[in-house]
N, C-alpha and C positions, 0 to 999 in steps of 0.2 A: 227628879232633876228640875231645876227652877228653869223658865221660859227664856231666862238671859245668859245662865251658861250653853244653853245647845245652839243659840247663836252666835257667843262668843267662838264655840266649836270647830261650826261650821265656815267663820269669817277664817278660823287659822287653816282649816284645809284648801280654803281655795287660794289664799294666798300663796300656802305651800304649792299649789298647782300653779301656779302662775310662774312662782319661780323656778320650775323645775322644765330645764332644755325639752325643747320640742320632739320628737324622734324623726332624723333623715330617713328619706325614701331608701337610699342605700342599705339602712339598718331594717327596714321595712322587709324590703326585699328577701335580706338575710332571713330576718325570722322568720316571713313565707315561705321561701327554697333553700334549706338549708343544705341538700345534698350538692345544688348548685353551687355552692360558696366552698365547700369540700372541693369540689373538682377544680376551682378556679383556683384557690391557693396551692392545690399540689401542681398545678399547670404552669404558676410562677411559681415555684421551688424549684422545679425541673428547670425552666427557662435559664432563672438564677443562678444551678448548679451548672449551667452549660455557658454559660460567661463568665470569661474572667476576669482579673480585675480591675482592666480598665471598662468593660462593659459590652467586648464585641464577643461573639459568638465563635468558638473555638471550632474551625475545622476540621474533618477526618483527616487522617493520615495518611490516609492511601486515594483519594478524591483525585482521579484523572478527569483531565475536560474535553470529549470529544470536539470533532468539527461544527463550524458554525454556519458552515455554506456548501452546497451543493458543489464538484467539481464543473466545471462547464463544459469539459472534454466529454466525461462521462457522459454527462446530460444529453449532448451532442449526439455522442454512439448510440445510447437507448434510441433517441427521436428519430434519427437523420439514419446514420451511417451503418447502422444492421439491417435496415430495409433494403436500403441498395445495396449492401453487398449481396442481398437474399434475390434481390430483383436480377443481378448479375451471375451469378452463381446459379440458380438451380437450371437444371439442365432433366426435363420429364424424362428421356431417354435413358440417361444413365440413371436416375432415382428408379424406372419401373425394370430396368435390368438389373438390379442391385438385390432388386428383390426376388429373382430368379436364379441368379450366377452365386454360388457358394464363396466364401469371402477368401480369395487368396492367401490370407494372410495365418486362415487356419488349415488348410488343406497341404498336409504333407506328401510327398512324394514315394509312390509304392509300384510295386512291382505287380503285373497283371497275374492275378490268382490261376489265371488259364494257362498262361507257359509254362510246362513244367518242369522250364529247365532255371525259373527262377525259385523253385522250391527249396525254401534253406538258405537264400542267401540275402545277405545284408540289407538294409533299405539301399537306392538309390540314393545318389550324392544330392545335396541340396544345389540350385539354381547356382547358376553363375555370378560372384559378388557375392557371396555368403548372405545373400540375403534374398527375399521373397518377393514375389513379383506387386508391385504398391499398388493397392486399390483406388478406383476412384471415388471420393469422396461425393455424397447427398449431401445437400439441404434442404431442408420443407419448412424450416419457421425464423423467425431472426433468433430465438434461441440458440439455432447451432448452429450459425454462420462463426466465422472467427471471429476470437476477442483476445483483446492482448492481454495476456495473464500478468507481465510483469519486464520490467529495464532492469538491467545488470552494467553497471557505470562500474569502468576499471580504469586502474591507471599504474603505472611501473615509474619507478624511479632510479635509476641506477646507481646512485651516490648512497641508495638506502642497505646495500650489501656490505657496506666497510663498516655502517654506524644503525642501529636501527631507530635513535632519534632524531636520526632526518628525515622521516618520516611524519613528526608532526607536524609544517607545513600543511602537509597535500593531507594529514587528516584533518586541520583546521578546516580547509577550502571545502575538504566533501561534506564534510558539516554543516557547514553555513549554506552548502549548494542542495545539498538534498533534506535538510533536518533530519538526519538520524543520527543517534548519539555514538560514538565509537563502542564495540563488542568486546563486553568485558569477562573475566573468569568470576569475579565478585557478585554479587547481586545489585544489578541496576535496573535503566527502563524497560529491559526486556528481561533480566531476569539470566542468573548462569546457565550457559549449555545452550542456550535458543536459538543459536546460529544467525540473528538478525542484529542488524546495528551496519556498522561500518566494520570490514573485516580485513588485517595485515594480509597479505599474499605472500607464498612462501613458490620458492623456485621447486621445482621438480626433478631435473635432471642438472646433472653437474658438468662444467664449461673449463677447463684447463687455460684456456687461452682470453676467457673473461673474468679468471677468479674467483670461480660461481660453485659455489657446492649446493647438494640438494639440502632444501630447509632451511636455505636462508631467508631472510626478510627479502622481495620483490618489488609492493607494491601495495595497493589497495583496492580494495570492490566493495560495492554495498549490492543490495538487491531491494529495490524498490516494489509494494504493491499496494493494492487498491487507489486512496486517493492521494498520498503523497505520490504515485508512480504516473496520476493525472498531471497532478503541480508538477513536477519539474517539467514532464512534456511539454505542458502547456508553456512552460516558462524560455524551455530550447528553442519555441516554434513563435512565440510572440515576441522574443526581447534580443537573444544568440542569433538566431541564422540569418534575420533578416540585417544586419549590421556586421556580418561577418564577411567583410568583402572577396576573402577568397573562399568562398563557399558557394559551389552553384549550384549542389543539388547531389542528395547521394545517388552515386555511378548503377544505373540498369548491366547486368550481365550480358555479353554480346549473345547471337543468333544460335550460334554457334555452340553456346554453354550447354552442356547433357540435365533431358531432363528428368532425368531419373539417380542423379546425385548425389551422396545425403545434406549437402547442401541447400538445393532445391526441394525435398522433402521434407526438412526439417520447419521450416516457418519461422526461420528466425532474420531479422533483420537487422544487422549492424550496417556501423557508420562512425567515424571518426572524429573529434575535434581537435583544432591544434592547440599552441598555448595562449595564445591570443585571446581565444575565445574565451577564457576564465574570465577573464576582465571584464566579460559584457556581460555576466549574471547578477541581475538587480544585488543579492544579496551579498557581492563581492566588491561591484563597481560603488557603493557607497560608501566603502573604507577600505579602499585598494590600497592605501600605504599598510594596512597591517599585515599583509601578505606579500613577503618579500622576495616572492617567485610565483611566477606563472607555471602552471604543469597542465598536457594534456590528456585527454581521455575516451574511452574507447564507449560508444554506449551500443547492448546491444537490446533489441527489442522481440520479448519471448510472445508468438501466439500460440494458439491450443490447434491453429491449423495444420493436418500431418496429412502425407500422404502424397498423390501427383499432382504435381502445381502449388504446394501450400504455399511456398514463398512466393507467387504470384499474388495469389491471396491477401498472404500479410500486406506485401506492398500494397495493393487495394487496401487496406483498413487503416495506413498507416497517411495514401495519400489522401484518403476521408477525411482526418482528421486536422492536415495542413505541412505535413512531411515534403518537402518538395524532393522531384527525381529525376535523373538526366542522361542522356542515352549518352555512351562514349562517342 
């Protein structure tokens, strides 16, 4: 080969290199980590395949959105108001007798195996009041002191026995006042059969002289718990009672009331509001024309406290919380 073609040669490849695109660091890359460049295109195929066509990112189906904020009632009970009732409530005497005295409430009534003229024959009648003599209740930790398990808000409407769509009304209001959706047979936010929602009230015994047969449409009840059953409390005790001018406080039982009752051992605390009161629930009084009646309602307030004195009790937990109470 002559001395002037292998320079000719050589003048065409570099030219050729010159004009030949430089290679990007992105393609660099590539060809270093190529298993990296696999993962990163099936990771937008996926992204791709999960957006649609305008671009946004298709939600699940079934994607509920819990709470955003701590109750503040609750908060309240945890910090404050289970110590003091624990502070008020334990009583060393009746806790170290508790633990010695056999629990009344299992101990049946028998006949002394020594007479032997009770040989053969029946148990003894149970206590007087068909029921058993009520323990007194220990506490030793803010664990078991009472806690309100849950509100049961009821309300009757009597116009709703001739028609059962006068009834939606007073389901609109308990909707907007409590957030639960009405109780369906279909499948909704709680699902058929659940027993939870807003629920029709049906009569129970039939009335000749109100027109009343058993199973008709009455009324409605929801049953409130955990932190919607915080929110509306909190909502009766910060926004209702205090603007409710005839309201001075739910009525204390006289001296007098027995206290061994099952009223007074049950632990339940109701209390009344009239119609009036609708009007003063934030989420009512801000489009009060869409609700073209007032209706009143019965709330009652369930603790876990049983036994002698619970309803004392509850009251204590209930006026910890901001309940106001007033002696007749």
């Amino acid at each position: 080969m002559k001395p002037s073609q292998s320079v000719a040669s050589a003048a065409r490849s570099a030219l050729a290199a010159a004009r030949r695109p430089a290679p990007s660091s992105t393609t660099a890359a590539a060809s270093a980590l190529p298993h990296r460049t696999a993962s990163t295109s099936a990771a937008k195929g996926k992204q791709a395949a999960q957006e649609g066509p305008t671009g946004a990112v298709d939600l699940p189906a079934n994607l509920s959105y819990g709470q955003t904020a701590r109750s503040r009632l609750g908060d309240h009970y945890d910090s404050t108001v289970s110590h003091d009732l624990l502070y008020l409530l334990y009583s060393h005497a009746t806790h170290t007798e508790a633990a010695q005295r056999p629990n009344p409430l299992e101990r049946t009534p028998i006949w002394s195996p020594e007479n032997p003229y009770a040989h053969g024959r029946s148990a003894p009648p149970r206590p007087k009041g068909n029921r058993y003599i009520v323990p007194n209740p220990t506490y030793v930790s803010p664990e078991s002191v009472p806690r309100l398990e849950s509100i049961v808000v009821e309300s009757m409407y009597k116009h709703a026995v001739g028609a059962k769509s006068n009834l939606l009304p007073l389901i609109m209001a308990f909707q907007a006042i409590t957030g639960e959706p009405p109780q369906v047979k279909t499948p909704g936010p709680y699902g058929p059969g659940s027993g939870e929602g807003i629920q029709v009230t049906q009569s129970t015994k039939k009335s000749a002289s109100f027109k009343i047969r058993a199973g008709m449409p009455s009324g409605v009840k929801v049953e409130l718990k955990g932190e919607p059953m915080y929110a509306f409390l909190e909502t009766v005790i910060d926004f209702v009672l205090p603007r409710l001018k005839t309201f001075s406080g739910i009525p204390l039982p006289p001296a007098s009331h027995p206290r061994q009752s099952p009223s007074s051992t049950s632990g339940v605390v109701s209390f009344g509001l009239p119609p009036e009161a609708m009007g003063l629930f934030p989420q009512i009084e801000v489009n009060l024309d869409q609700y073209p009646r007032a209706f009143g309602m019965n709330i009652f307030c369930v603790t876990n406290a049983k036994g002698r004195g619970a309803q004392d009790q509850a009251r204590a937990l209930l006026s910890g919380v901001g309940l106001p109470f007033v002696k007749r």
